[in-house]
N, C-alpha and C positions, 0 to 999 in steps of 0.2 A: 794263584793260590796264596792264602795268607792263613796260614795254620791248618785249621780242619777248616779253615770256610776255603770254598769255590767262585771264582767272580765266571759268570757264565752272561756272554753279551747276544742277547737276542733282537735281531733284527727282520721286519718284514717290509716288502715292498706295497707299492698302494692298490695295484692288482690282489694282491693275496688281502690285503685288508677290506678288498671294498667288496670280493667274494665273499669273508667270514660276516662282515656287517651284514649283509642282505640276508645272510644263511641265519644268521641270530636274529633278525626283525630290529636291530639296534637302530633306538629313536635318535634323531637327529635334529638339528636346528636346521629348517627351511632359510632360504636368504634372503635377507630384506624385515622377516617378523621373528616373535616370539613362539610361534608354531612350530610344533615336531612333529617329524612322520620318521614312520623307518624306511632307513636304507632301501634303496633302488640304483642300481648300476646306473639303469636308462635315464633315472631321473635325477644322475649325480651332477649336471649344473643346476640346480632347483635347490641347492644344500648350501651352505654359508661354507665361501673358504675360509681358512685360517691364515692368520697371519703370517704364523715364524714357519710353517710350509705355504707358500704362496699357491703350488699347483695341488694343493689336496685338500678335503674336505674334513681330515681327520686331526682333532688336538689331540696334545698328549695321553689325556685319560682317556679317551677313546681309543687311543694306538694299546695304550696298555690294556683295556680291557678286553680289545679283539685277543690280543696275543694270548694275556691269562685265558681265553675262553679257549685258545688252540691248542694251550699246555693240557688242560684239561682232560678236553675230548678223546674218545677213544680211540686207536689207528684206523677200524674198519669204517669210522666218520671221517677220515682224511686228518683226523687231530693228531698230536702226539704220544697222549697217553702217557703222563709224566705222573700220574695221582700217586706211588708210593713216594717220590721224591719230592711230590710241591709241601708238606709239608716242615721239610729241613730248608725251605727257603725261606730266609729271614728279613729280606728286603727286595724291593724292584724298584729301580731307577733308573727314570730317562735319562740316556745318556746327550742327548742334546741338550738339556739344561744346561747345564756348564757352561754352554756358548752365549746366553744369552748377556748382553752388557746391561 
């Protein structure tokens, strides 16, 4: 806590991201071209990895938008259901940046 701000660290694994991707239709970069399709579990080697995750399919703005879309969601959608509170949130950052040299 730093006064009335909250640091709240939100992490998910790539199970949980790559269920919310498919469930959103989230366009993705096929591997090899400049072609998107959305998300498919079955067709997740078909998708460009990422570099600074070697075994996942997902960059950071993708990791963030799956999660905003979890904070979102209602409980009886398996989401969160954070809507009275996303508005007193003043920023999101990936906290692996930091690492990069």
């Amino acid at each position: 806590r730093i006064g009335d701000l909250y640091l709240i660290k939100i992490r998910a694994d790539d199970e949980l991201l790559e269920e919310w991707a498919e469930k959103m239709h989230l366009l993705m970069r096929l591997d090899g071209s400049g072609v998107y399709a959305a998300f498919q579990r079955i067709l997740k080697s078909q998708f460009q990895i990422t570099t600074f995750f070697p075994d996942s399919v997902f960059r950071s703005s993708e990791r963030q938008l799956i999660i905003h879309e979890i904070l979102h969601r209602k409980e009886w959608e398996n989401g969160v259901e954070l809507n009275q509170l996303l508005p007193s949130i003043v920023y999101m950052y990936p906290l692996h940046i930091n690492n990069r040299k």
